[in-house]
VOTOR-28196 format. One record per residue (C-alpha): residue number from 1; x, y, z. Coordinates in nm, 2 decimals, padded with zeros to 4 digits. Each point is the difference from the previous one (the first is absolute). Layout:
N
n=NUM	east=X	north=Y	up=Z
...
% end
This chain:
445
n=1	east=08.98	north=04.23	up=03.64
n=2	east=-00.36	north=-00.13	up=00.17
n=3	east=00.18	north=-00.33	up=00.04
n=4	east=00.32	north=00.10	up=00.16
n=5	east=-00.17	north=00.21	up=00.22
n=6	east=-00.19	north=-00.34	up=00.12
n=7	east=00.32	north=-00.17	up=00.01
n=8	east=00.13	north=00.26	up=00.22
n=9	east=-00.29	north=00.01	up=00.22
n=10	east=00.04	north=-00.39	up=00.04
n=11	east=00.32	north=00.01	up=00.10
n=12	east=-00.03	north=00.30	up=00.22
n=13	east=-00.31	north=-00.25	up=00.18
n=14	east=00.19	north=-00.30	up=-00.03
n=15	east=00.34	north=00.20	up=00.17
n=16	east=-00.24	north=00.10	up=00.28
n=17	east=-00.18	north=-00.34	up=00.04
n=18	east=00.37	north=-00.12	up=00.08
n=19	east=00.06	north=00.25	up=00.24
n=20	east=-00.32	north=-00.03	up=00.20
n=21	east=00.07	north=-00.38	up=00.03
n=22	east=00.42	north=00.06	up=00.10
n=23	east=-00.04	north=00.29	up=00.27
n=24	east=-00.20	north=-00.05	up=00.26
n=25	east=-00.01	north=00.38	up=00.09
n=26	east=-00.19	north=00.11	up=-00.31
n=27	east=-00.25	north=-00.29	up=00.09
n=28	east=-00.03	north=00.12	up=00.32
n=29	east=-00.07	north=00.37	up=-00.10
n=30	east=-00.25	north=-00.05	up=-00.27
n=31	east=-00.18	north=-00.26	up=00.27
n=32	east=00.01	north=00.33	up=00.19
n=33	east=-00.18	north=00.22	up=-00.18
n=34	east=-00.25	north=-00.21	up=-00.10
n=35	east=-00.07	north=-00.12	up=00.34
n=36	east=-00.04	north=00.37	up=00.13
n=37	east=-00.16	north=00.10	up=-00.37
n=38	east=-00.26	north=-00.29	up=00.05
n=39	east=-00.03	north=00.06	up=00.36
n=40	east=-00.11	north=00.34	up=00.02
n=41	east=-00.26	north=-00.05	up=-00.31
n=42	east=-00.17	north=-00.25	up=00.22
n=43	east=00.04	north=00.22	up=00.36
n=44	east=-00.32	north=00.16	up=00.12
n=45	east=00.24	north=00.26	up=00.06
n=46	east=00.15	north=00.02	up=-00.36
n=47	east=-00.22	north=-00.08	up=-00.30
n=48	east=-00.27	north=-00.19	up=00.21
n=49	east=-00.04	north=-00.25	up=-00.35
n=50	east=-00.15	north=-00.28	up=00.22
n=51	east=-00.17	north=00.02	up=00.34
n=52	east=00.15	north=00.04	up=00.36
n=53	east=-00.09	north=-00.29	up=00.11
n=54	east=00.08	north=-00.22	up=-00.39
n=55	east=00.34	north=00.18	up=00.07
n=56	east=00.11	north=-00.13	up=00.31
n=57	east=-00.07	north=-00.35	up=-00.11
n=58	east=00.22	north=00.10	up=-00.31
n=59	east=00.27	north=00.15	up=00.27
n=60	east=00.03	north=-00.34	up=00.14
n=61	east=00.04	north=-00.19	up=-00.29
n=62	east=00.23	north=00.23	up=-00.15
n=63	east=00.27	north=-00.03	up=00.32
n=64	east=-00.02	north=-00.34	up=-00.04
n=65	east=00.28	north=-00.07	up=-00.22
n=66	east=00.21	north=00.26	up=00.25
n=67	east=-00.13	north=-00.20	up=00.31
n=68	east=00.14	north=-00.28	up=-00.16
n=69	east=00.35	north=00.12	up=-00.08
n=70	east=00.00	north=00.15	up=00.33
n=71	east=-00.04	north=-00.33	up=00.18
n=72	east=00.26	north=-00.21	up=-00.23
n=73	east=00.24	north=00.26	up=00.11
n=74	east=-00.11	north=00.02	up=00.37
n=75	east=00.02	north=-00.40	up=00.03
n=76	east=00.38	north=00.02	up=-00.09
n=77	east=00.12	north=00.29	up=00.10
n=78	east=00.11	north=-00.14	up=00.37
n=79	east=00.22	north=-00.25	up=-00.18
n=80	east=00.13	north=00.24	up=-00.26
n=81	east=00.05	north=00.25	up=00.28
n=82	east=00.20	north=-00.25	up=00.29
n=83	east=00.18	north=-00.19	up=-00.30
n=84	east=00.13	north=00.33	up=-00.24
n=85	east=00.15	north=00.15	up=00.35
n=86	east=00.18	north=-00.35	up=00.15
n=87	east=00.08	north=-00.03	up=-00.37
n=88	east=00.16	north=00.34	up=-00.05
n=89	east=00.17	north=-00.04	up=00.38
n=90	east=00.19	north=-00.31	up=-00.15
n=91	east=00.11	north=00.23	up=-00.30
n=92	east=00.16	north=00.25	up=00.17
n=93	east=00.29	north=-00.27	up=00.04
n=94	east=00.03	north=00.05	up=00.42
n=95	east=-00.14	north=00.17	up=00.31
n=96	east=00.28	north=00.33	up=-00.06
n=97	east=-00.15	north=00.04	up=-00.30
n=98	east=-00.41	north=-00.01	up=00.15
n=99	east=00.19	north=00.26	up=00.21
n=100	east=00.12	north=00.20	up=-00.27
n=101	east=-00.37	north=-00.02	up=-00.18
n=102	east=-00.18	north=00.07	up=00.37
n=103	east=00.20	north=00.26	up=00.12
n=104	east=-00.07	north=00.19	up=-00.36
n=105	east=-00.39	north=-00.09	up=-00.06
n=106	east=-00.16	north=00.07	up=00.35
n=107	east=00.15	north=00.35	up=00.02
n=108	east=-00.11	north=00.07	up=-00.38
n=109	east=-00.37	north=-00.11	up=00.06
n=110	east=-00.02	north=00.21	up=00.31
n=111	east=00.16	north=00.30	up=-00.17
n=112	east=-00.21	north=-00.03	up=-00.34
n=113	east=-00.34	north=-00.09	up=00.23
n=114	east=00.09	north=00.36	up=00.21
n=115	east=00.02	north=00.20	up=-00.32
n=116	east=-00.35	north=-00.14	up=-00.10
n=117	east=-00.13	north=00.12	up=00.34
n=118	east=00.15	north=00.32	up=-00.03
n=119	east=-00.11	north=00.05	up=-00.38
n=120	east=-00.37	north=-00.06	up=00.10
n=121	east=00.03	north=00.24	up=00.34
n=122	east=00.11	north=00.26	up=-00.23
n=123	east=-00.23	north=-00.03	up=-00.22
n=124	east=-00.30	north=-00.05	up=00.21
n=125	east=00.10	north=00.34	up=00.18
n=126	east=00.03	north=00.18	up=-00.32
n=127	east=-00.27	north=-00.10	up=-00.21
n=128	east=-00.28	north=-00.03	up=00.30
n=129	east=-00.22	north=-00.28	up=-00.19
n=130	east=-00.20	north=00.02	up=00.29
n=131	east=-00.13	north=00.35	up=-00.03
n=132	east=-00.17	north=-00.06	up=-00.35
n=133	east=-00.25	north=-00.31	up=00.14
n=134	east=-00.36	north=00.12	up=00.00
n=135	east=-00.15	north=-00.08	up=00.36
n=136	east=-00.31	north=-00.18	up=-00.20
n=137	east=00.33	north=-00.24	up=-00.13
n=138	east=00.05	north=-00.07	up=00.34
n=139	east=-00.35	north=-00.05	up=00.12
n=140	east=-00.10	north=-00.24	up=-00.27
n=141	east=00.38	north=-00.18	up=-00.01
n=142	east=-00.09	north=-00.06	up=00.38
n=143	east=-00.33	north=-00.12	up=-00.05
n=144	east=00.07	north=-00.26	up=-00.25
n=145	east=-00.12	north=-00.33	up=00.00
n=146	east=00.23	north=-00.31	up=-00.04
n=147	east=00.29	north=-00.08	up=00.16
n=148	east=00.10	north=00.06	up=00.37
n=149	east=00.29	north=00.24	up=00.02
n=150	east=00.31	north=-00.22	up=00.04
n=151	east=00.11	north=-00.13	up=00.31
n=152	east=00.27	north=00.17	up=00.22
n=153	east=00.30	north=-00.24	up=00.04
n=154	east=00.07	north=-00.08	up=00.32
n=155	east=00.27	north=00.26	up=00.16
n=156	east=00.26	north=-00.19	up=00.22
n=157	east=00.31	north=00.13	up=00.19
n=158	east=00.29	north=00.04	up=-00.22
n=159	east=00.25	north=-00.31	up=00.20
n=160	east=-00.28	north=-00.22	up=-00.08
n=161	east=-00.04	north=00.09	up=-00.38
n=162	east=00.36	north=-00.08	up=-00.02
n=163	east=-00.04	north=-00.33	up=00.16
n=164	east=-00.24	north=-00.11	up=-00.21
n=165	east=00.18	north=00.07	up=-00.33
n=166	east=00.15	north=-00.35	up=00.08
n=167	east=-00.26	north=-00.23	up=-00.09
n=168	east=-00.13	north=-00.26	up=00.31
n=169	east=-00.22	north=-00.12	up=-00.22
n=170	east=00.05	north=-00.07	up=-00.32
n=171	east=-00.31	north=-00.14	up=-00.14
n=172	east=-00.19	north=00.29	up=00.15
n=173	east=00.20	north=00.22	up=-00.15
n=174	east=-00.03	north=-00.16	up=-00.32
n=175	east=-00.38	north=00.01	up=00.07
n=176	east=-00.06	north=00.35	up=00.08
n=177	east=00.30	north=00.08	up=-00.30
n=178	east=00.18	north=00.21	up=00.22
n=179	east=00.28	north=00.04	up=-00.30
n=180	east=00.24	north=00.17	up=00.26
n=181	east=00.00	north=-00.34	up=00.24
n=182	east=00.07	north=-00.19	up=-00.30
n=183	east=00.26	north=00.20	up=-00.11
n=184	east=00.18	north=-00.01	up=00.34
n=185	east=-00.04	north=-00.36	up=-00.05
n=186	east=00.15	north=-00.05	up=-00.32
n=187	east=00.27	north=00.22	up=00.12
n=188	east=00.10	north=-00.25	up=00.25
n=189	east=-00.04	north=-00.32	up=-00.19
n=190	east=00.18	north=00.15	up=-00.30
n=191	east=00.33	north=00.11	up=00.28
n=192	east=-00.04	north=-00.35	up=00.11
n=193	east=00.01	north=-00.19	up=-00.28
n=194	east=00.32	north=00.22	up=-00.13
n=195	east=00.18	north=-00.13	up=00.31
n=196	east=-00.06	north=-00.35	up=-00.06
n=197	east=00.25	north=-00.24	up=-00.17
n=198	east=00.02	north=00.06	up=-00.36
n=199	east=-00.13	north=-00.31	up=-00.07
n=200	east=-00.31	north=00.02	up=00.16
n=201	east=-00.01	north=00.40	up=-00.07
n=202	east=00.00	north=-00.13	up=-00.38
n=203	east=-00.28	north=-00.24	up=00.09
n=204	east=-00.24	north=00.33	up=00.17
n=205	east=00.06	north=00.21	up=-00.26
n=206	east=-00.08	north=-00.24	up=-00.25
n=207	east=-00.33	north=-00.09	up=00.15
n=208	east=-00.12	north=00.35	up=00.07
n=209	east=00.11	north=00.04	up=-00.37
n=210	east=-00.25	north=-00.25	up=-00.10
n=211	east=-00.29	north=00.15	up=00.22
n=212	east=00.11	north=00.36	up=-00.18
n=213	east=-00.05	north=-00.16	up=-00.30
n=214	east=-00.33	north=-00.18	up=00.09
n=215	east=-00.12	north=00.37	up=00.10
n=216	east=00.09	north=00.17	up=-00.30
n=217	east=-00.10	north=-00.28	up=-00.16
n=218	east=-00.33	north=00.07	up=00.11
n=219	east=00.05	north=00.41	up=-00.04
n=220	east=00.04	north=-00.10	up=-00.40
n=221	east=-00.32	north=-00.16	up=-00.05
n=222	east=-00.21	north=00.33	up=00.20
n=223	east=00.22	north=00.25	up=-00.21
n=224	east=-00.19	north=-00.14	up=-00.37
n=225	east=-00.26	north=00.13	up=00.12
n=226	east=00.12	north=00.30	up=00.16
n=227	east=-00.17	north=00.26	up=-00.27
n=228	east=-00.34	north=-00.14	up=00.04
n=229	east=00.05	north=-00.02	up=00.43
n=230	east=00.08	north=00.44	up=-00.02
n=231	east=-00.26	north=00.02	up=-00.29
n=232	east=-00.27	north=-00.15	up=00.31
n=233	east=00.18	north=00.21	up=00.27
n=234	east=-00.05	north=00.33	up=-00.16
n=235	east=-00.34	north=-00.02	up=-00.17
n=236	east=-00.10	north=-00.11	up=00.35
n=237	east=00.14	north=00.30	up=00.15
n=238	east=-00.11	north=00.22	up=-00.25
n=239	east=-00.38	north=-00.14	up=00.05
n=240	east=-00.01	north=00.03	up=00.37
n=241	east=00.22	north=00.32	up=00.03
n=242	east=-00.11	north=00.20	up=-00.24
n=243	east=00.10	north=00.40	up=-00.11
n=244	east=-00.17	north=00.18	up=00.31
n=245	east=00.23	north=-00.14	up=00.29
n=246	east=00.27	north=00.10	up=-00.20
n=247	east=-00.10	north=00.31	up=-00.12
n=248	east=-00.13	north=00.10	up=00.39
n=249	east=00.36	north=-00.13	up=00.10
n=250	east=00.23	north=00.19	up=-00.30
n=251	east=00.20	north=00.18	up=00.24
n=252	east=00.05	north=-00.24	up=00.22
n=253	east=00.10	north=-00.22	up=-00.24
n=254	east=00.21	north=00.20	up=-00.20
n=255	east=00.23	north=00.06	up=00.29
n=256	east=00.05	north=-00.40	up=00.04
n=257	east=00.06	north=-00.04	up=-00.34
n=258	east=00.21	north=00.31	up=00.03
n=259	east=00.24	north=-00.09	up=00.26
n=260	east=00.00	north=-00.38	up=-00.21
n=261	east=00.15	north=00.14	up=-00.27
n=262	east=00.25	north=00.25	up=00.18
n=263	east=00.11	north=-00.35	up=00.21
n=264	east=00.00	north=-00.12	up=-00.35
n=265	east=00.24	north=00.23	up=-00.10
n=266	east=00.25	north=-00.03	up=00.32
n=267	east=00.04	north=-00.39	up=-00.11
n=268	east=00.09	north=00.14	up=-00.41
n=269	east=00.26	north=00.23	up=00.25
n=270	east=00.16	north=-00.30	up=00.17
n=271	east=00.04	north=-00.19	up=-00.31
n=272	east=00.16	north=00.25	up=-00.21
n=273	east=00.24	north=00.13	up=00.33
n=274	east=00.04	north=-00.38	up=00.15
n=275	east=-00.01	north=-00.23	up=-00.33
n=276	east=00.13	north=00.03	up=-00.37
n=277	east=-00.36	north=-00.07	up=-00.15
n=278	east=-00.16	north=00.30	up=-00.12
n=279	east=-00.34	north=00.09	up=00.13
n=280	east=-00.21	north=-00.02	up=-00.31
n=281	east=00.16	north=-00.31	up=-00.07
n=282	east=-00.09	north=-00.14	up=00.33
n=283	east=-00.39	north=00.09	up=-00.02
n=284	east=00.00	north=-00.16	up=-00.33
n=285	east=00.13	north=-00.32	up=00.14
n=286	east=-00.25	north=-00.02	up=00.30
n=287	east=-00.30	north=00.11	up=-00.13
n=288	east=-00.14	north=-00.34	up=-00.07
n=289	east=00.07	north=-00.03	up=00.36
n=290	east=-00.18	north=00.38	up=00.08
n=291	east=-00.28	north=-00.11	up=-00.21
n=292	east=-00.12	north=-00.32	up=00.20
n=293	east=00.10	north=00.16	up=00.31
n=294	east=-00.26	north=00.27	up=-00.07
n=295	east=-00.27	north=-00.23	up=-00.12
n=296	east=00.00	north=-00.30	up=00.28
n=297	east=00.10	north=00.26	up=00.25
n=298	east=00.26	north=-00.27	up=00.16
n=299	east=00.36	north=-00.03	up=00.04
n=300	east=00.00	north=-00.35	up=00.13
n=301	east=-00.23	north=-00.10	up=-00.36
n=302	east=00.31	north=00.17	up=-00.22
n=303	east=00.25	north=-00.12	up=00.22
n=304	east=00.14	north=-00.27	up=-00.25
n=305	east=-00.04	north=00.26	up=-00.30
n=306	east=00.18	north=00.21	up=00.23
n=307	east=00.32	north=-00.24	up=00.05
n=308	east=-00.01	north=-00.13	up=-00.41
n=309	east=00.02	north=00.38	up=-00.09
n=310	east=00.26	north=00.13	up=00.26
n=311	east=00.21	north=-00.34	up=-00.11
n=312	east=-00.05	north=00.01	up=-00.42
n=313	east=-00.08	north=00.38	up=-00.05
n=314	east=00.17	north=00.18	up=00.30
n=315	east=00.31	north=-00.20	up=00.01
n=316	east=00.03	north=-00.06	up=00.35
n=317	east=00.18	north=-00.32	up=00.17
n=318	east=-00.29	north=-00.22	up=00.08
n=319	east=00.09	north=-00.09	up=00.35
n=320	east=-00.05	north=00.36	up=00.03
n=321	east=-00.38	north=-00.01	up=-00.15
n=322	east=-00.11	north=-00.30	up=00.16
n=323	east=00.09	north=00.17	up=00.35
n=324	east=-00.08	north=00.36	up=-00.04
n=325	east=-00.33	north=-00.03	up=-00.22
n=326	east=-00.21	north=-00.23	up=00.27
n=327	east=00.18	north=00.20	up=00.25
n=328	east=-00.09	north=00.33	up=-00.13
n=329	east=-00.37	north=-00.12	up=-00.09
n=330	east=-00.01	north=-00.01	up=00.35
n=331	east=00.17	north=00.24	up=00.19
n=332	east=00.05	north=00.30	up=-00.26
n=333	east=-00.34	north=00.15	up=-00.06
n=334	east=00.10	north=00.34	up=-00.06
n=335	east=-00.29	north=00.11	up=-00.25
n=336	east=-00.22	north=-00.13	up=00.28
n=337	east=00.15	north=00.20	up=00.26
n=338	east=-00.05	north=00.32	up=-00.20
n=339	east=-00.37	north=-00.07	up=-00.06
n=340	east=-00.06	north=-00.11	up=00.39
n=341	east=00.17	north=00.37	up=00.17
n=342	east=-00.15	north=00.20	up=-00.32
n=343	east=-00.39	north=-00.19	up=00.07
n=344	east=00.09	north=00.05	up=00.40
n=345	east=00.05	north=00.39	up=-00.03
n=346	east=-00.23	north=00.02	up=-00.21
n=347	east=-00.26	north=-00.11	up=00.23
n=348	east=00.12	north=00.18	up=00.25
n=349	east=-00.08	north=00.35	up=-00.22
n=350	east=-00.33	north=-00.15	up=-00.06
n=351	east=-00.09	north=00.00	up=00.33
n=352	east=00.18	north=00.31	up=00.12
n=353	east=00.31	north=-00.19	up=00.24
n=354	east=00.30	north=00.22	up=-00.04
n=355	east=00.30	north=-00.25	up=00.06
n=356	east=00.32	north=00.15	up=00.13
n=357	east=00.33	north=-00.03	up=-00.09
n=358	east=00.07	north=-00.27	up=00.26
n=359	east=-00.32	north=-00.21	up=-00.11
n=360	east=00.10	north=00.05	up=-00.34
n=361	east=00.35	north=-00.15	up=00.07
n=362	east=-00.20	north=-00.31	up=00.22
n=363	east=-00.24	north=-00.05	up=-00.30
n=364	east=00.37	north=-00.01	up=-00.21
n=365	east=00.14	north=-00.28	up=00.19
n=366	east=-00.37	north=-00.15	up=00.08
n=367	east=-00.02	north=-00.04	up=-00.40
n=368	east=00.33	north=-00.12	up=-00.06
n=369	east=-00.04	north=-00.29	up=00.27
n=370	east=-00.39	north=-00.08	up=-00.15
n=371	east=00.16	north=-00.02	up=-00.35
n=372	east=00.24	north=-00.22	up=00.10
n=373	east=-00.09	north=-00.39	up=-00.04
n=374	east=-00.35	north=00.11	up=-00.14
n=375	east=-00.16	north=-00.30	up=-00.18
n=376	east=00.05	north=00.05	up=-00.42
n=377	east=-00.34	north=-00.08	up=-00.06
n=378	east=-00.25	north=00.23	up=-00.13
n=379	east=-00.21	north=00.23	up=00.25
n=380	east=00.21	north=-00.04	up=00.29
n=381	east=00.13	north=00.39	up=-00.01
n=382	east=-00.39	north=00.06	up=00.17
n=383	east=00.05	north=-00.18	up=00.25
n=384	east=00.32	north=00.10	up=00.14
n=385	east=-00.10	north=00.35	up=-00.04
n=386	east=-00.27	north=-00.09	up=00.25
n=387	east=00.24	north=-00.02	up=00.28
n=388	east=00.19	north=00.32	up=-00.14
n=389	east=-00.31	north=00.18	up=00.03
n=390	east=-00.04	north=-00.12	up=00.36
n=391	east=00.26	north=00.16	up=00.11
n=392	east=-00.09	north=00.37	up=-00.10
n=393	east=-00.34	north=-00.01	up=00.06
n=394	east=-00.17	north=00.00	up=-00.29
n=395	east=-00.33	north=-00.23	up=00.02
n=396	east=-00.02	north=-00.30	up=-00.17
n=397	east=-00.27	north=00.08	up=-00.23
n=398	east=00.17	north=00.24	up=-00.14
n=399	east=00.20	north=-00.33	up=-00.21
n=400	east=-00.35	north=00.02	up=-00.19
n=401	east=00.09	north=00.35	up=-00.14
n=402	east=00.27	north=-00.13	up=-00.24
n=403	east=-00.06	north=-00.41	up=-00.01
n=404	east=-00.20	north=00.05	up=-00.31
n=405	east=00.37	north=00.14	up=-00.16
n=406	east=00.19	north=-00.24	up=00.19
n=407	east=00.01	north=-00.27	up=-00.27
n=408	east=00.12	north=00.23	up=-00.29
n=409	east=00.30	north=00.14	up=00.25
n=410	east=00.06	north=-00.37	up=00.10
n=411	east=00.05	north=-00.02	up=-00.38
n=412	east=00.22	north=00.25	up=-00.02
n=413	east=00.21	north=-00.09	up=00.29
n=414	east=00.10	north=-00.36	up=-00.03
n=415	east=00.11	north=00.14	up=-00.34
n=416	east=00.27	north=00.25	up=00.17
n=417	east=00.06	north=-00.29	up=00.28
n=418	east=00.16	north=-00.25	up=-00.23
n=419	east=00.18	north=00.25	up=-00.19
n=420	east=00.17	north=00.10	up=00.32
n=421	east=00.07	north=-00.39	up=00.07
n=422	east=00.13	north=00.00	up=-00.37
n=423	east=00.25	north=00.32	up=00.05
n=424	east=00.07	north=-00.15	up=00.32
n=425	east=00.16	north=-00.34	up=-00.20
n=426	east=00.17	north=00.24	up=-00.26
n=427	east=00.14	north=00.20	up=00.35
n=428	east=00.13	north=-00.32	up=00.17
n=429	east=00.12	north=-00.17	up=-00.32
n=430	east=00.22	north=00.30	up=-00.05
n=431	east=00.16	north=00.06	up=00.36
n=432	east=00.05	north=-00.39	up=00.02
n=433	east=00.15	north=-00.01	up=-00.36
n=434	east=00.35	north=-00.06	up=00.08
n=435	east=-00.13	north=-00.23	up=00.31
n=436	east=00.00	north=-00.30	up=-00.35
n=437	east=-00.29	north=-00.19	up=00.22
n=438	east=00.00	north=-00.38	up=-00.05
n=439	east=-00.33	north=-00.07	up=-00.23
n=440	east=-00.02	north=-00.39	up=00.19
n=441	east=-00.35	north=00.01	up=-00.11
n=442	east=00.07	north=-00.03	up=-00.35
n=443	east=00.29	north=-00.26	up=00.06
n=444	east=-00.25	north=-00.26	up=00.19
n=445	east=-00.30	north=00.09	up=-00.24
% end
């Protein structure tokens, strides 16, 4: 009896050894946990096991690995990004059907980036984070050493933000990774190059095929060591964060995380209204993708995990995926919408502004433009919300107040972004069903 029950247990061990090693996601969540379980043991402001100073040198080391990952990505992800859009353009089979997919996707991310807005408005107005912050919260978030609040970006009439969508320069905008200019540009190329002769059209696609591959490539060899890179991210949070800015900032970030999860829930709506796939079926498919997403806090770093799983587990064309991922990574940022009005009106009941209804409506649109063509790296969401802020007067120190949380929201965020871009592929894949799209990047590959 003893010795089947050892046989048993073997198995049981061996059965989950096998699983650890085939799916990524359960790598990825135990990497998790131990990151934040080690993490806040070490934190002065958890268990304190080592010395402040012992554990920021021990911070540092620990993001390494993440660092690293981060940058693997980062140095592809132009290529990826300007090669998965031309590359999904010369799918679609002809410029009526890039019609058909552009006259569909830009209302959809518009509509879907409006309803975050609104979902974090309401929520902000109802709950009123901003009446349960201590005024000694403020004082000492204000007072903090460290970082600079982040700076404004520059505000510049609307005519001339259009113009420059189109980029004049394209190795500054490849320098300052202004994702938005590259997309524009990739746009253009990829229209261009399905106008060309078929031979030579053939020729294109085949070479931006090869620098696709070379990219994921590339992507392949960073994502083996994916587990350890969130392991580093999160004990590193855990060490510097800690439980007191969270625990000072519960409400606050209870309605984020709040509003995330209703946003969550719209997107299960539109796929069991808009798509045959059943909703539980559909988190179970992505939540590899969830999981990173909430761990490197970046769409652009699970951008090609993005496309595999939309192509081999979602089903969808994959001239649809290779448009509509990089595309969405950089233009549909719904979760960070919510989390830029909610963080907004929240500052604005911490420091006593009462918004009206017609400066509630500008901060709508303001957020929805912001969002749009945000880079899908992590940390960005502060900065943009600096020039939100601007424009109801709340002061710029008060980004202090909540930058100690801002991490664990970005988390959280990027998580609900790329499952938008993800419904977003199921959406278009269905409306453009009977369109039967010409896959010519699999025929030249």
């Amino acid at each position: 009896m003893n010795y089947g029950s050892n046989v048993y247990l073997f198995r049981m061990v061996e059965s989950l050894g096998l699983l650890m090693r085939t799916r990524l996601w359960m790598q990825i969540l135990l990497a998790m946990v131990l990151g934040l379980g080690i993490g806040l043991l070490l934190s002065p402001e958890g268990a304190g096991l080592v010395d402040e100073n012992l554990s920021v040198i021990l911070a540092s080391w620990f993001k390494l690995p993440g660092a690293l990952f981060l940058n693997m990505i980062q140095m592809v992800v132009i290529p990826l990004v300007v090669s998965s859009i031309i590359l999904g353009l010369c799918g679609s089979g002809n410029v009526s059907q890039l019609k058909r997919v552009g006259l569909r996707i830009a209302p959809y991310f518009i509509a879907t980036t409006t309803v975050a807005v609104v979902i974090g408005i309401v929520l902000a107005q109802f709950i009123q984070p901003g009446n349960y912050i201590d005024e000694a919260l403020l004082t000492a978030a204000t007072e903090l050493p460290g970082s600079p609040p982040p700076q404004m970006l520059e505000s510049k009439p609307l005519p001339e933000r259009i113009a420059e969508l189109i980029p004049a320069n394209l190795n500054q905008s490849i320098a300052m990774r202004n994702m938005l200019q590259l997309v524009v540009y990739a746009i253009f190329t990829g229209v261009a190059v399905m106008l060309l002769p078929q031979k030579q059209r053939e020729t294109a696609v085949y070479a931006f095929g090869i620098v696709q591959e070379i990219a994921l490539k590339i992507v392949g060899w960073a994502m083996l060591f994916a587990p350890l890179a969130v392991f580093g991210l999160l004990a590193d949070i855990a060490i510097r964060v800690g439980l007191t800015a969270i625990v000072g900032m519960s409400v606050y970030v209870g309605t984020v995380i709040l509003g995330l999860l209703i946003l969550l829930l719209f997107y299960l709506l539109i796929v069991a209204l808009a798509t045959p796939m059943r909703p539980l079926s559909f988190l179970q498919r992505i939540s590899g993708v969830q999981l990173l997403a909430f761990s490197t806090s970046s769409s652009a770093a699970v951008m090609p995990l993005s496309m595999r799983t939309a192509e081999t587990s979602l089903g969808v064309k994959p001239s649809i995926a290779k448009f509509i991922v990089p595309l969405g990574a950089t233009v549909n940022m719904d979760g960070t919408a919510l989390y830029q009005v909610i963080a907004a009106v929240f500052l604005t009941q911490v420091y006593g502004i009462d918004l009206s209804t017609a400066q509630l409506v500008g901060l709508t649109l303001t957020t929805v433009g912001a969002s749009i063509g945000s880079p899908s790296t992590p940390g960005v969401g502060i900065v943009i919300l600096a020039t939100i802020l601007a424009g109801i007067g709340v002061p710029p120190e008060g980004i202090a107040l909540i930058i100690g949380v801002d991490r664990i929201l970005d988390m959280c965020r990027t998580a609900v972004n790329v499952t938008g871009d993800l419904t977003a592929c199921l959406v278009m894949d269905k409306l453009l069903g009977s369109d039967n799209l010409e896959e010519v990047t699999t025929q030249v590959a």
